[in-house]
C-alpha positions as CSV (number, residue, x, y, z in Angstrom):
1,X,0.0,0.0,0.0
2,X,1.7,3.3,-1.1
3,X,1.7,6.3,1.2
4,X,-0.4,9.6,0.2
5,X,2.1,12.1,-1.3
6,X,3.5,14.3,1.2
7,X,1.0,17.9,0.3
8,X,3.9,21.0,0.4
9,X,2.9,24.4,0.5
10,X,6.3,27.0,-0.3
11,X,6.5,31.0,0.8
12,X,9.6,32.6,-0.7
13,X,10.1,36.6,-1.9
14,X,12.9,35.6,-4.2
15,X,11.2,34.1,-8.0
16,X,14.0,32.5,-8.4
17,X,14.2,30.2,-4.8
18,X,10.2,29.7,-5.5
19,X,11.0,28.6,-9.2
20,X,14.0,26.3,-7.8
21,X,11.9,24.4,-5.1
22,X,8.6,24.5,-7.2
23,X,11.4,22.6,-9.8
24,X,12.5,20.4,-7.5
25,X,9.5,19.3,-5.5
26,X,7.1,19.1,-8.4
27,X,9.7,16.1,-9.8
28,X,9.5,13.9,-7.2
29,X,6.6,11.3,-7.3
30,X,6.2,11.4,-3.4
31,X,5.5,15.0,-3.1
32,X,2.3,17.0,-4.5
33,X,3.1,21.1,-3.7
34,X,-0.1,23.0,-3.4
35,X,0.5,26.2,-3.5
36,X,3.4,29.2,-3.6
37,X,3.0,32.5,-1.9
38,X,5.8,35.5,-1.9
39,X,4.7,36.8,1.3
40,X,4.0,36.0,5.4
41,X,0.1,36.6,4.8
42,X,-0.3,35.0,2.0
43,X,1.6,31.7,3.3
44,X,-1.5,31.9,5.9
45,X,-4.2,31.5,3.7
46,X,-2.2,29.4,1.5
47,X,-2.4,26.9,4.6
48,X,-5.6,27.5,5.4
49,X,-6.9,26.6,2.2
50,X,-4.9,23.6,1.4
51,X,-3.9,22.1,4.3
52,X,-0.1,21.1,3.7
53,X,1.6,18.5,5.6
54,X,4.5,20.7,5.4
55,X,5.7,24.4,5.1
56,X,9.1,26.0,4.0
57,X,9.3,29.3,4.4
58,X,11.8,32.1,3.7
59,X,11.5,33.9,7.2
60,X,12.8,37.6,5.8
61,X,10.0,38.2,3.7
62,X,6.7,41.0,3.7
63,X,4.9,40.2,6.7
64,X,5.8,39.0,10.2
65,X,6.8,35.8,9.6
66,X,7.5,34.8,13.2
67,X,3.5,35.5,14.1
68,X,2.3,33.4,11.1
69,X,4.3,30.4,11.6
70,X,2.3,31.2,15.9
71,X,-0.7,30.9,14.0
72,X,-0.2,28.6,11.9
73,X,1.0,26.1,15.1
74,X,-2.2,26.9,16.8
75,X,-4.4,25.2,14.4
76,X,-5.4,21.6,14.2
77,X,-3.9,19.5,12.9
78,X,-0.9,22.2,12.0
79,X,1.7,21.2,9.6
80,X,5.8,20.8,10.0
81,X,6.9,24.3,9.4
82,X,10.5,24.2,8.3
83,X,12.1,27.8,8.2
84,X,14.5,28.2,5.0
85,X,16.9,30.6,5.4
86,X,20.1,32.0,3.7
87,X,21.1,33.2,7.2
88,X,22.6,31.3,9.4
89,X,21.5,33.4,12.7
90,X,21.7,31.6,16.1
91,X,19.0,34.7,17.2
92,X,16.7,33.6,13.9
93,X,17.0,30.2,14.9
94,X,15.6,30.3,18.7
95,X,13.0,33.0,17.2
96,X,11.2,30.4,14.6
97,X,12.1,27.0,16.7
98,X,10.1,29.4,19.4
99,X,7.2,30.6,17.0
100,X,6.9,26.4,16.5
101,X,9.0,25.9,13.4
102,X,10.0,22.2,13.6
103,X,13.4,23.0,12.0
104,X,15.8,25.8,10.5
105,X,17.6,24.8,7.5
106,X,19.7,26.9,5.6
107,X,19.3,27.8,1.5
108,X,23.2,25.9,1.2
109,X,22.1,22.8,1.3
110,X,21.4,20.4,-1.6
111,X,18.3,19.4,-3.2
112,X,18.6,16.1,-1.7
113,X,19.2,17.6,1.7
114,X,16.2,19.7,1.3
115,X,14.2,16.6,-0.4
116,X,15.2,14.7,2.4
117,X,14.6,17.3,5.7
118,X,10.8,17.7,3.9
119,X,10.5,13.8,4.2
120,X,11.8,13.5,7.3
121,X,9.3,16.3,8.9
122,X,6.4,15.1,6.9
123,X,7.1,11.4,8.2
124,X,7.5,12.6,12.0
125,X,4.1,14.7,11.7
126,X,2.1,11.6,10.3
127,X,4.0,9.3,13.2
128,X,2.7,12.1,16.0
129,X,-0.7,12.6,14.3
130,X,-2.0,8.9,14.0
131,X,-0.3,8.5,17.8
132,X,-2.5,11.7,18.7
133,X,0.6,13.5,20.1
134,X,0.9,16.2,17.0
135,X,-1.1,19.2,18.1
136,X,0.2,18.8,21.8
137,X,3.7,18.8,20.8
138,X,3.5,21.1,17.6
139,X,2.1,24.0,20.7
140,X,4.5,23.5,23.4
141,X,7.5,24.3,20.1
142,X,9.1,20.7,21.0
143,X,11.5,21.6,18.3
144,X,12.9,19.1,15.6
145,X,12.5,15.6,15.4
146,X,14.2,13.4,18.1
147,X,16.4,12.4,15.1
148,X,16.2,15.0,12.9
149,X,18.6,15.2,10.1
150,X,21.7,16.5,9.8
151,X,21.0,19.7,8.3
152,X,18.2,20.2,10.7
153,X,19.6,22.9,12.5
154,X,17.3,22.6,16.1
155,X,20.6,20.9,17.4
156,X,23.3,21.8,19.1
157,X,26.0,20.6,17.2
């Protein structure tokens, strides 16, 4: 029995980084993305609308990222909110893992690295919701997953 594909929803300001990941994620046969937006409120009704099992998003972009990805945790059922960022900002990072980003990656990484942080999120969400354990995790900001990848960067390393 094959798994649903994992539903991606991207906010970026730059054309070109939304073009990129739109690229990438629209080739793989595991991932359906439903929607782009270029902007903090638009990424909110962009969820709202299509319910995505996962979220990367640029965090300097119009809008206050920081409060969307606060409202976007506080809804049922919320998806893994993965901040993408081409700064690597220990101050950044505490502010998004706080708002309830599940991870911080940075806009270096590979396509497979990105492919592979999506998957990983998306997996650990489905794990937490059929447990019943998503919601009350996703809204006390537990973080990344307790073995997040590599590039995840919720650790310490």
């Amino acid at each position: 029995m094959s798994r649903p594909a994992i539903r991606i929803a991207i906010a970026d300001d730059e054309p070109f980084v939304r073009t990129a990941l739109a690229s990438l994620i629209c080739r793989q046969p595991d991932m359906d993305l439903v929607g782009v937006t270029i902007d903090a409120d638009g990424l909110l009704a962009l969820v709202e609308k299509h319910l995505p099992d996962v979220v990367l998003t640029d965090l300097r972009m119009p809008g206050d990222v920081p409060q969307i990805i606060r409202s976007i945790d506080r809804m049922e059922n919320a998806p893994a909110v993965i901040v993408f960022s081409a700064f690597d900002e220990v101050v950044a990072l505490h502010a998004s893992l706080e708002a309830g980003a599940t991870a911080y990656i940075l806009k270096e990484l590979s396509p497979r690295e990105i492919l592979s942080t999506l998957r990983d999120h998306a997996t650990w969400r489905a794990a937490l919701l059929e447990a019943g354990s998503w919601t009350c995790i996703a809204r006390r900001g537990a973080g990344a997953p307790s073995n997040p990848s590599p590039q995840a960067r919720g650790s310490s390393s």
